[in-house]
C-alpha positions as CSV (number, residue, x, y, z in Angstrom):
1,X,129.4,155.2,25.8
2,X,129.7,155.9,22.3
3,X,131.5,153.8,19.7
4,X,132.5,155.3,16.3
5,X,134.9,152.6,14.5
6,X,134.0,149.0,14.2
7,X,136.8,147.1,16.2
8,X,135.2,148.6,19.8
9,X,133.2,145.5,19.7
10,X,133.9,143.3,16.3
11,X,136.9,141.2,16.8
12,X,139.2,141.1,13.5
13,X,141.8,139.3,15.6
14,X,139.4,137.0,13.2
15,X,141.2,136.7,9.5
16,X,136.9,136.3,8.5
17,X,135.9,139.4,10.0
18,X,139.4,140.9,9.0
19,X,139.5,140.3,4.9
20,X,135.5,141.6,5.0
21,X,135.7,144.8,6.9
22,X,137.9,147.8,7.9
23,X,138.3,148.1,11.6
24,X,138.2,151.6,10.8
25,X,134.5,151.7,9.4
26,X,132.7,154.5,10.7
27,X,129.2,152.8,12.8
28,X,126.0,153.7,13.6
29,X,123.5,153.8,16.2
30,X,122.2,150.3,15.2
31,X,118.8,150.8,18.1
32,X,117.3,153.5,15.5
33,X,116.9,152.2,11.8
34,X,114.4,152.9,9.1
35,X,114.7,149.6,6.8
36,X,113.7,149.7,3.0
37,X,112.0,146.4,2.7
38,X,112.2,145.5,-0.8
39,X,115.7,145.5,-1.0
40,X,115.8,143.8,2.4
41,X,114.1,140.9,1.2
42,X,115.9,141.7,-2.6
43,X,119.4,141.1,-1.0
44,X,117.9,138.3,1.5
45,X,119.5,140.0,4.7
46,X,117.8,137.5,7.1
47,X,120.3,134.7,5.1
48,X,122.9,137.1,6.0
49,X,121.9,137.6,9.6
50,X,121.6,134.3,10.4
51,X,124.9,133.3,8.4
52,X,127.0,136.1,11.0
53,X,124.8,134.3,14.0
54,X,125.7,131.0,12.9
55,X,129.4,132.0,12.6
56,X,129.6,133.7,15.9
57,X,127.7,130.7,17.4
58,X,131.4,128.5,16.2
59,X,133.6,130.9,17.5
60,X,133.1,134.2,19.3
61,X,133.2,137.1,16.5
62,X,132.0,140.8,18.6
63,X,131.6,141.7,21.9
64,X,127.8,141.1,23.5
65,X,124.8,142.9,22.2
66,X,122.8,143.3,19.2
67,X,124.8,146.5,18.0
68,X,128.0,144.8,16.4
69,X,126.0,142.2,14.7
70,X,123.9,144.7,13.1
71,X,127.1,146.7,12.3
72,X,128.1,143.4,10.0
73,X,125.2,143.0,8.7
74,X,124.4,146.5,7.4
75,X,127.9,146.9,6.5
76,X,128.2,149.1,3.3
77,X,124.2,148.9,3.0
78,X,123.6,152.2,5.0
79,X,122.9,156.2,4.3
80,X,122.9,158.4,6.9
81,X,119.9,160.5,8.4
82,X,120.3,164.1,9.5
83,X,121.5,164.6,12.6
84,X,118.2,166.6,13.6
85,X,116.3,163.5,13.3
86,X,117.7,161.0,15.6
87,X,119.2,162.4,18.5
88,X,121.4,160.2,21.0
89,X,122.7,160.6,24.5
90,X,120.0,160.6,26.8
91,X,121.5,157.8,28.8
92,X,125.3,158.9,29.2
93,X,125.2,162.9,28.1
94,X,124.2,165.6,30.4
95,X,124.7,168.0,27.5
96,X,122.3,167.2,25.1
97,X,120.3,170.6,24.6
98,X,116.6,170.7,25.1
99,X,116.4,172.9,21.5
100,X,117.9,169.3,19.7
101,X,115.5,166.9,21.4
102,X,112.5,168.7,21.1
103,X,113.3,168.9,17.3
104,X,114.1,165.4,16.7
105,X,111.7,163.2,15.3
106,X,113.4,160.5,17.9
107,X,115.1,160.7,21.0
108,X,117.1,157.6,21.5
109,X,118.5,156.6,25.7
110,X,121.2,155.1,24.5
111,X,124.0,154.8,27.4
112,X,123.4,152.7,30.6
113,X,121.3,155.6,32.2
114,X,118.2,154.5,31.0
115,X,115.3,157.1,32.3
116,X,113.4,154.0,33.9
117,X,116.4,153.3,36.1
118,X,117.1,154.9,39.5
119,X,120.4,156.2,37.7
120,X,119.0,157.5,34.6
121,X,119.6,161.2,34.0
122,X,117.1,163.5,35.7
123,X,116.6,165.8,33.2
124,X,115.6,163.3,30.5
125,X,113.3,161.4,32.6
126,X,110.3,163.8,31.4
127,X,110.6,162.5,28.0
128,X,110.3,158.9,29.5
129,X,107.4,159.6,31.5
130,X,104.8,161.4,29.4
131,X,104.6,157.9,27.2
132,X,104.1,155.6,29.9
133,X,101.1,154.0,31.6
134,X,102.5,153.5,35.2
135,X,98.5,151.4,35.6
136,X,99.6,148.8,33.0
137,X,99.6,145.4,34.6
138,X,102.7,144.6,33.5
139,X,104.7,147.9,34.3
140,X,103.5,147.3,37.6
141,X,105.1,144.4,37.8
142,X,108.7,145.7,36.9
143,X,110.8,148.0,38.8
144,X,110.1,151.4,36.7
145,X,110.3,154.7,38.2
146,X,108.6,157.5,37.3
C-alpha cells in the first residue's frame, strides 16, 4: 500500500494537527532516511519527537505505526533523494523491474509481503536471502523462510 498525502494516517479531524499541517502534504517513505546530525541535534528533534508522542499518548493523533509520526516530525525538514537510490515496492508490487533494483543503492520491502513471510513475493525473495544467515541462533528461532 502506498500513501502519498498526509491525512491516510494523520488525523486533522484534530484542530492541533489541522492549523500545523496540510492534509495535502506530499510523504515519504519514512523506513529509509539519511539524517544530518548536526542540525538534528541543532533543531532538538528528539524534543519534538517526544512532544508528538506525548500528545498522541492524550488523545489519538495518526493511525498505528511509526510512519505518520515520522511524517510530523520531519514535516517541512525533508529533500528528496533520486528515485534511483531508494527503490520501494518489494512487498506489495509485482512490477518493480529487476534493471531499478539492481541500480539502487537500497531496496526497501515495504508492503505486507515481506520476503521472510510465506506470502512475500517470489521474485524478490532472492534479494532477502543472499544477506541472511539461516545458522544464526536467533533466526532459527523465528519462523523465516528462505
Amino acid at each position: 500500500m502506498r500513501w502519498s498525502r498526509m491525512d491516510a494516517l494523520v488525523k486533522f479531524s484534530d484542530l492541533v494537527v489541522a492549523k500545523r499541517f496540510d492534509h495535502k502534504a506530499c510523504t515519504w517513505a519514512f523506513g529509509m532516511d539519511v539524517f544530518d546530525l548536526h542540525e538534528w541535534r541543532r533543531q532538538d528533534l528528539t524534543g519534538v519527537h517526544h512532544k508528538y508522542l506525548q500528545l498522541g499518548h492524550r488523545r489519538p493523533l495518526w493511525k498505528g505505526g511509526s510512519l505518520p509520526i515520522g511524517w510530523v516530525i520531519f514535516y517541512n525538514h525533508t529533500v528528496g533523494l533520486d528515485r534511483s537510490w531508494h527503490v520501494l515496492g518489494l512487498g506489495y508490487d509485482s512490477g518493480v523491474k529487476q534493471q531499478d533494483i539492481e541500480k539502487a543503492a537500497v531496496i526497501h520491502f515495504d508492503g505486507v509481503r515481506k520476503p521472510w513471510l510465506d506470502i512475500g513475493l517470489p521474485k524478490y525473495k532472492g534479494y532477502w536471502r543472499r544477506h541472511i544467515n539461516h545458522d544464526h541462533p536467533y533466526l532459527q528461532q523465528c519462523n523465516l523462510h528462505s
